[in-house]
Every structure is written in C-alpha cells, then in structure tokens.
C-alpha distance (Angstrom), angle and dihedral (degrees) to the residues before:
residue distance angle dihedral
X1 . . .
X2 3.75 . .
X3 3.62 97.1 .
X4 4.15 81.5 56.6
X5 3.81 96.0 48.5
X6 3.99 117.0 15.8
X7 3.76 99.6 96.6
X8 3.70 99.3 25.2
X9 4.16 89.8 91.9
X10 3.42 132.4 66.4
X11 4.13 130.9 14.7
X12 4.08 85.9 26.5
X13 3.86 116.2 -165.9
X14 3.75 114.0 -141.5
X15 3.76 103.9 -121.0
X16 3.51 96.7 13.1
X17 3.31 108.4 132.1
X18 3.50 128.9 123.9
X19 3.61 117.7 -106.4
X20 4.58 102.9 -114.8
X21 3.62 94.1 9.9
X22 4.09 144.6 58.2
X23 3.35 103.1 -106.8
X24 3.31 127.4 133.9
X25 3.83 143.5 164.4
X26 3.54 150.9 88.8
X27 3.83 128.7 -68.6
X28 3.81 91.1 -122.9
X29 3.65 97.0 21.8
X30 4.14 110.2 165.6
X31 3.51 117.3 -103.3
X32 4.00 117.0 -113.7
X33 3.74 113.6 -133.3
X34 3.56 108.9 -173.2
X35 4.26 132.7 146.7
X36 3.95 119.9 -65.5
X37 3.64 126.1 -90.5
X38 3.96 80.3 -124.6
X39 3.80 99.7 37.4
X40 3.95 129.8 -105.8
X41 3.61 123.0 -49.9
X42 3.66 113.4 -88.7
X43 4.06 139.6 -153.8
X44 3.76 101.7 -25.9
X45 3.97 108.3 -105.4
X46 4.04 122.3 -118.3
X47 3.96 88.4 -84.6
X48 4.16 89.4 55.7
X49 3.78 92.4 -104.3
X50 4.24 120.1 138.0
X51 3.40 104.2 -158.5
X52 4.20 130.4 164.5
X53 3.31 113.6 -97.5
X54 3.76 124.8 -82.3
X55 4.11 87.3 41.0
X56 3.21 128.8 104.8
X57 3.83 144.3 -162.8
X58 3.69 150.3 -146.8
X59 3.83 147.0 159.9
X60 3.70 115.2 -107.9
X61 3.98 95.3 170.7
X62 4.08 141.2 11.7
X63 3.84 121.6 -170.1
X64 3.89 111.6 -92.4
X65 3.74 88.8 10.7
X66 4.21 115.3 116.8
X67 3.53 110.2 -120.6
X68 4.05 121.2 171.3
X69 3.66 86.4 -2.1
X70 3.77 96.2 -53.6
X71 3.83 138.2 103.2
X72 3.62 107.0 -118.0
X73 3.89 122.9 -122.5
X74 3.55 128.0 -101.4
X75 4.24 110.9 -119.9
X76 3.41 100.7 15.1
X77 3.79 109.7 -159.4
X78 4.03 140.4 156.8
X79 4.10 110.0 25.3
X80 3.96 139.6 177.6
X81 3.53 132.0 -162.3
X82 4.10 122.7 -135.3
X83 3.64 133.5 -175.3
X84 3.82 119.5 -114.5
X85 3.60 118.6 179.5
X86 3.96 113.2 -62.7
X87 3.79 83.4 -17.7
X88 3.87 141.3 49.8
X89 3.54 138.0 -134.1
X90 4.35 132.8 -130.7
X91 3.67 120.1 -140.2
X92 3.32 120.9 -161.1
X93 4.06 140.7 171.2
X94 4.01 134.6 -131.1
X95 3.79 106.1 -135.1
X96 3.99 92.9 -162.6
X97 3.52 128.0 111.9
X98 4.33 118.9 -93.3
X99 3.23 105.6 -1.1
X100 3.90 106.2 38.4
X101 3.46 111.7 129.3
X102 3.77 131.1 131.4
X103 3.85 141.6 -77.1
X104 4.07 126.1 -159.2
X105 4.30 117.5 -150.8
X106 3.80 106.7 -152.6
X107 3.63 108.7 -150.4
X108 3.83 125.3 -158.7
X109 4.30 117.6 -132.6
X110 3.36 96.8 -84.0
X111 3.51 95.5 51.6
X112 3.67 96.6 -97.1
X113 4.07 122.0 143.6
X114 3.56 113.4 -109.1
X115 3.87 106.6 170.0
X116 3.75 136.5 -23.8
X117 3.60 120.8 -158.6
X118 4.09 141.9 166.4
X119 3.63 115.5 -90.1
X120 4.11 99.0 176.9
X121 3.88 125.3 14.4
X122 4.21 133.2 168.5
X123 4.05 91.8 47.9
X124 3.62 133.8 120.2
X125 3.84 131.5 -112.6
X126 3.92 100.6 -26.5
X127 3.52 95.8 -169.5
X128 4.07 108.5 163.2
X129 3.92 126.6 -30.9
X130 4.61 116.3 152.1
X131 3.47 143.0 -136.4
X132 4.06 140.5 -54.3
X133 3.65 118.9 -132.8
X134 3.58 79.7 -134.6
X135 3.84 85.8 67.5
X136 4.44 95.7 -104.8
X137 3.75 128.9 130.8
X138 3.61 122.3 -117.4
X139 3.60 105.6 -148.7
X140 4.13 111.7 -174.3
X141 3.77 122.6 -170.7
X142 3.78 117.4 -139.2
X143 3.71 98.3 -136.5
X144 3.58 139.2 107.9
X145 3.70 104.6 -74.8
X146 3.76 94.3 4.8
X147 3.48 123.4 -177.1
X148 3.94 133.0 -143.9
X149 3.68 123.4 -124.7
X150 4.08 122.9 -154.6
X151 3.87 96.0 -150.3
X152 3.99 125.7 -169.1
X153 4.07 106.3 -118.4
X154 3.47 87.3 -158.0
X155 3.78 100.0 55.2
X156 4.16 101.7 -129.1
X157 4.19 93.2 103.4
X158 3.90 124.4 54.0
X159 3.90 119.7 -126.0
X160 3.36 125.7 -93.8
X161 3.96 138.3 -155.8
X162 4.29 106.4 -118.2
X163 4.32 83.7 -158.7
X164 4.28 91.0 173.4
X165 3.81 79.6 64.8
X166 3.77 84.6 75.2
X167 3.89 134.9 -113.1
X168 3.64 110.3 -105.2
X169 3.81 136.7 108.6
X170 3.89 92.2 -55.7
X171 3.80 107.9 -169.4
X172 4.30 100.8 162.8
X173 3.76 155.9 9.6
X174 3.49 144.2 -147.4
X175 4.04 130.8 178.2
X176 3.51 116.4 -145.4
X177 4.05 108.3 -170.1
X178 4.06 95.2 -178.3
X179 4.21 90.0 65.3
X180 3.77 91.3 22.2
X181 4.13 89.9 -128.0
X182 4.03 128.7 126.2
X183 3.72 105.5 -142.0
X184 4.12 117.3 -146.4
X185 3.82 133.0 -158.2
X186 3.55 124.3 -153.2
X187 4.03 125.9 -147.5
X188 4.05 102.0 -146.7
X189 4.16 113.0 108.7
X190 3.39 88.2 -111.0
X191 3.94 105.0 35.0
X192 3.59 128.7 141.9
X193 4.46 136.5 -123.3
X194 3.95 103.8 -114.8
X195 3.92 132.7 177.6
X196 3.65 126.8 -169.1
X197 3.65 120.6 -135.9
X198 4.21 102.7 -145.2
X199 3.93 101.9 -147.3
X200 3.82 88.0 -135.0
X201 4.28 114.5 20.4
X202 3.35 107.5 -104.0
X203 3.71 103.6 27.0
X204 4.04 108.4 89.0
X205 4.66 85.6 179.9
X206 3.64 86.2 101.2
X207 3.86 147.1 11.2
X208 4.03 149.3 102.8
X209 3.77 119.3 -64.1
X210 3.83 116.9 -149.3
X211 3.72 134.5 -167.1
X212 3.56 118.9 -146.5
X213 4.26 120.7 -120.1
X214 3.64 136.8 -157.2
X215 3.74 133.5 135.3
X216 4.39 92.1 -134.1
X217 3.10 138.3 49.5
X218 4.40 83.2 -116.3
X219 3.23 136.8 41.1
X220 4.27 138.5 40.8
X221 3.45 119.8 -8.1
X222 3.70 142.5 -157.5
X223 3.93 138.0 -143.8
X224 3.77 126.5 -144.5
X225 3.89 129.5 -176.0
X226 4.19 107.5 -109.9
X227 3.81 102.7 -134.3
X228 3.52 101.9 -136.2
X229 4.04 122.0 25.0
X230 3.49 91.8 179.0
X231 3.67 82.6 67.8
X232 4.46 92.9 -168.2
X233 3.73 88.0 161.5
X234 4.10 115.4 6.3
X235 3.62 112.9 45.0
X236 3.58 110.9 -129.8
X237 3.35 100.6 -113.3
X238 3.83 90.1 65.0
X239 3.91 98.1 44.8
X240 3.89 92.5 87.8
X241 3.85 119.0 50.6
X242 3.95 93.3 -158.2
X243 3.57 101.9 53.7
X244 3.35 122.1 108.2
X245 4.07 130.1 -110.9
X246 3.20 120.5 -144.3
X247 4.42 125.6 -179.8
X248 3.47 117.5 -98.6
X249 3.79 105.6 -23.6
X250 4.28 104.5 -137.4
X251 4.03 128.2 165.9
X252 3.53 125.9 -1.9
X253 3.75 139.5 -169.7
X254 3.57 140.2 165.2
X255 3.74 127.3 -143.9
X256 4.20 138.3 157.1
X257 4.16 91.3 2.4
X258 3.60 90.1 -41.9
X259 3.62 137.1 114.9
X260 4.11 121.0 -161.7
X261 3.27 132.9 -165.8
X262 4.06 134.8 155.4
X263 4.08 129.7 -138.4
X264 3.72 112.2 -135.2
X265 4.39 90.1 -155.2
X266 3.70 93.3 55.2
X267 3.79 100.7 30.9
X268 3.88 88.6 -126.9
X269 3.65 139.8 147.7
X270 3.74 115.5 -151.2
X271 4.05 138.8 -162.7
X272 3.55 125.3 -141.1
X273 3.95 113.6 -170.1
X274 3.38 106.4 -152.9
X275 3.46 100.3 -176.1
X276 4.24 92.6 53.7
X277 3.37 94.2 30.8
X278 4.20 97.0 -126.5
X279 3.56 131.6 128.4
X280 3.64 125.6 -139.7
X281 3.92 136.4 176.4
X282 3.80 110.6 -119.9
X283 3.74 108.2 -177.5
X284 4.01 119.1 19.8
X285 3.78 113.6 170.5
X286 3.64 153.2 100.9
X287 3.95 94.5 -125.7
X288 2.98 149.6 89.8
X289 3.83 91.4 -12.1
X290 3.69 106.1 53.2
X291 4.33 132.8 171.6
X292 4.51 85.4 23.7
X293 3.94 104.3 -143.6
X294 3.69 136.4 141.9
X295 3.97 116.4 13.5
X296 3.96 142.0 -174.5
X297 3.47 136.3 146.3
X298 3.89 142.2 -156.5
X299 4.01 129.0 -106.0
X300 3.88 85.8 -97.2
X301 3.35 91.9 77.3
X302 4.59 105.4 -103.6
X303 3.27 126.9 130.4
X304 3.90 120.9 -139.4
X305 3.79 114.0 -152.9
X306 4.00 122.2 -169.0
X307 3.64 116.0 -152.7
X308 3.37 116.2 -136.0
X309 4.55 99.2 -146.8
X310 3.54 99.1 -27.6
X311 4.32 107.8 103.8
X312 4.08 88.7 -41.5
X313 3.27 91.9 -108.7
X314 3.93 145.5 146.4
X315 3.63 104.0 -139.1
X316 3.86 122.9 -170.7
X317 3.57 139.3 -131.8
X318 3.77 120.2 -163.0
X319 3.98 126.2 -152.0
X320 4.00 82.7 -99.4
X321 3.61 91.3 50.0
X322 3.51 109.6 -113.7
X323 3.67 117.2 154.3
X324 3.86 128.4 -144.4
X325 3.80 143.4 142.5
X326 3.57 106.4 -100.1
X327 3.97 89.2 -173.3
X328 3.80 140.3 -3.2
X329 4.19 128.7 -159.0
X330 3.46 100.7 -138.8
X331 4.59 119.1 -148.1
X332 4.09 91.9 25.2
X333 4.03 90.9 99.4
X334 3.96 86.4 145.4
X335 4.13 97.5 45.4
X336 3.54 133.7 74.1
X337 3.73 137.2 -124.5
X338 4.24 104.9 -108.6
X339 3.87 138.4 -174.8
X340 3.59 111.5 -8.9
X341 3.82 115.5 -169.5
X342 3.98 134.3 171.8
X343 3.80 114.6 -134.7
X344 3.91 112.7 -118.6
X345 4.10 87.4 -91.1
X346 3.37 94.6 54.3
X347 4.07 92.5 -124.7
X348 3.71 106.0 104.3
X349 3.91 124.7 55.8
X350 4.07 123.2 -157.2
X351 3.52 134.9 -163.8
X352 4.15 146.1 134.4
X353 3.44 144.7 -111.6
X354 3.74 92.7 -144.2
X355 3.78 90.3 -159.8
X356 3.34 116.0 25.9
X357 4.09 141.2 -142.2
X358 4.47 74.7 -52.5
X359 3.50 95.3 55.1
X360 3.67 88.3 -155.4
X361 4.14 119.8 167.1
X362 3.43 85.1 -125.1
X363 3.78 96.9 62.3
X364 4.02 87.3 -142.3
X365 4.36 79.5 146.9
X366 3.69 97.7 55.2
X367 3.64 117.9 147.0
X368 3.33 132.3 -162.4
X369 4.10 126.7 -152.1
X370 3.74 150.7 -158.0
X371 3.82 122.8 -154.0
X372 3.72 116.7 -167.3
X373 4.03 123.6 -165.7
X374 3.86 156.3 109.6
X375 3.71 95.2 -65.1
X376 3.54 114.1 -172.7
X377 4.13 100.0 -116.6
C-alpha cells in the first residue's frame, strides 16, 4: 500500500512515474503537513506524554530501575517487538560506551511484564539495528568499525558478531525477504546506503556487501561490491568512488518493495524502491518533523518517525504523505525520541526517551514507554 501511494500526492512531476510501478513524485517534492488521522496531541498525561485522544500511556521501564527482574539500561535506543506465545517481547539497545548491549521485556497478554532479561552485553554504543524474518535482533554499534550483532529475542542463543556485514559506523537495519538482502545505514556526514547479500537467507556468517551509487539525490541507482568489509585501512564508505554519500545515515525500514531510511544532516526522509531500483526523497523539511531519527511503520501503510531533539515527538507520515505529530514527551528538551516498535497486534506502540527529564550524556534518566490505541493497521 505505501509503496503504491506515498509519493503519488503533493509537488507531482508530470511524467514522473516510475517505469512497472505507481509511483510518482518529485525529487524535492514539498512535504504536506496537515492534522492527524487521530487528532492533535492533547494535555500531556501524568507520565508527560501528549497523546490524541482515545490513547493512552504508561512507563514500562526507567534506567537503573528493576523491571521483570532486571536493572534497566542506561540510553535506551533502537527497539523491535516479537511475538512469543500469547504474549510478545521488547528489544531494546544501550547506546553507551563498553558495555552497551541490549535487553528484551517479555510481556504477558494483557500487557503485563513477565520477565526482562539481557540479550547482548560487552559491546559498544548499540544505538539502533531491526529485525530478522527469522525472528533475531540486529543490534549495530555506532562506532568506528562497529560491528552488528544477530541477538536471540527470546534469550535461549548467545549473540553473535555478523563481521561480512562490514565494520563501519553501523547505525540501522532492515530485512527485505522479496530480494533476500538486509539493507544498512551508516551515521558519518558523509556515509553511504549498503545491503548485504546473505549467501544462503537466513544465515548473515557470510556474504557480499554492496554500496549503493547514483550521481542525485533522485532517480536510478546502481550497486557495487565494497572490496574490503573489514575495512582495516579504507573505510568502506570510501572504497567505491561512485557510491553515493548521504549525511548522517539514521533509522531504516523496509516495507511494500520499499526501503526507508532518514538523514539526520539534511533532516530528510528517503525511499529506496527496491523493486525499480530508484531512489527518491520522501520528506524534506524543517517542520513539523524536526531532528529525523528512528522509523517504522504498521501493515496499513504509516510511517512513525522519532525525533531525535527537535519537539520529542513521533510524527507521522501517511501513504498520501501528510505529515503530523502523532505524540510529543513533554520536559525532555535535552533527550531524544528512541526505538519505536508496534507489538505483533498492532495495538501498543514503544519507544524511549534516551535521556530523560536530566538530559544527561549518560542517559542514567532514560525512560521507557507504552502507548495504547486504535491504530489504524
């Protein structure tokens, strides 16, 4: 559905439409800010939340608080959500230096917290990273040669590095099944668009890592193999003359034939088309959706994008492109908006204030939230 209808309104290009599909739009096309689906935010709540009316909030975790048994993590960050029996289970990363990580909440069918537990310890600034179709986390650490971790959700398996992913400033992930690739952003002001080509689906040990190409910032794109992953002298992002650089590489995720993924530097949110093989810019503006970040969506089609300073919101983007804060943490003026993730149903949204009401580097006042509601699915 959104791959169908996201760029077809607003800023239209006569003769614009891409060749075996029904997209249309401009490279630079303005950005439609219009009212929620669901209405403004309203009064914030007793946990500092505005939300639209007929959701509701609560906090399911705080920073050096136990919750399920465990001591939450300081700067919680990128986060997935995975079924588990008549429950589910929230993922979510430490973006702090040496022992960063991640930690998983199990939650019960009613939404109560069962156990919470450590799924990756001992690693370095795990800021976002996504989900496996094979139900693993991807957990990337945003340092200089980072690595990426596929993590068990569930707890039974330990963690392991996925190296032929590459070792650069990883930042997110996205699976796309259809082409069998995992795409990867990187957070450096001039960092590239990769995907990783698994030699067998489901096994990240080993395959070819490709950089994506194009001389705009619209248009048909090519891939090219980077030499060296490893990257021990020539960061990866400067292997390939052609490819493409793109400022400060954030969340990523890929839905419908499309990946995508926003640029801190520019305050953009981009579209990849997988199946076409063109690149276009989706969102490009200074309002309302301000400090682009982390992003996912639901099966209906949205997108849900975190802001990291900006108003600490989540704004939304429909299929038709409209633009508008679903929600806004109110008193956090020195956080950031991390990891939102829909529960398997659809019902219940989660995400972070990395920071907190402190707004400390250390993220010792993280927070992390529930969001209940009719969410259109």
């Amino acid at each position: 559905m959104l791959r169908r209808t996201l760029l077809r309104a607003g800023g239209l290009a006569a003769g614009a439409a891409f060749t075996g599909s029904l997209w249309q739009g401009a490279a630079r096309a303005t950005a439609l800010t219009a009212a929620s689906p669901y209405g403004p935010p309203g009064v914030p709540d007793a946990n500092g939340i505005a939300l639209p009316q007929g959701f509701t909030g609560r906090i399911v975790a705080r920073t050096g608080r136990r919750v399920g048994g465990l001591l939450w993590h300081p700067a919680p960050d990128g986060g997935a959500c995975f079924a588990d029996g008549d429950g589910w289970i929230y993922v979510s990363n430490s973006e702090v230096p040496l022992i960063g990580g991640a930690s998983a909440i199990r939650f019960g069918p009613g939404g109560e917290i069962r156990q919470a537990y450590r799924i990756l310890s001992g690693t370095n600034l795990n800021c976002a990273g996504g989900r496996t179709p094979w139900d693993t986390w991807l957990s990337c650490e945003e340092i200089f040669r980072g690595r990426v971790f596929e993590c068990d959700p569930y707890g039974a398996r330990a963690a392991m590095p996925r190296l032929a992913m590459g070792r650069f400033k990883h930042e997110a992930a996205a699976c796309d099944p259809d082409r069998r690739v995992v795409y990867l952003t990187e957070d450096e002001s001039d960092g590239c668009f990769y995907r990783f080509l698994p030699d067998t689906w489901g096994d990240l040990t080993s395959g070819r890592l490709e950089v994506l190409c194009a001389s705009a910032d619209a248009g048909p794109v090519t891939w090219r193999r980077v030499p060296n992953p490893a990257a021990p002298l020539t960061p990866t992002r400067r292997q390939v003359t052609q490819a493409k650089h793109f400022s400060g590489g954030e969340g990523c995720h890929y839905a419908d034939g499309v990946c995508f993924f926003t640029t801190k530097g520019d305050n953009r949110v981009w579209a990849y088309d997988a199946e076409n093989e063109r690149l276009e810019i989706v969102y490009d503006a200074d309002s309302p959706l301000s400090g682009v970040d982390n992003i996912t969506g639901t099966l209906g089609g949205d997108l849900y994008v975190a802001e990291d300073g900006g108003n600490m919101e989540i704004n939304l983007i429909t299929p038709d492109r409209q633009v508008a804060p679903f929600l806004r943490i109110e008193g956090h003026s020195g956080s950031e908006v991390t990891g939102p993730a829909f529960s398997p149903d659809g019902t219940r949204l989660y995400f972070s204030s990395q920071r907190g009401a402190r707004g400390d580097a250390a993220g010792t006042d993280g927070v992390t939230y529930e969001v209940t509601g009719p969410f259109r699915r």
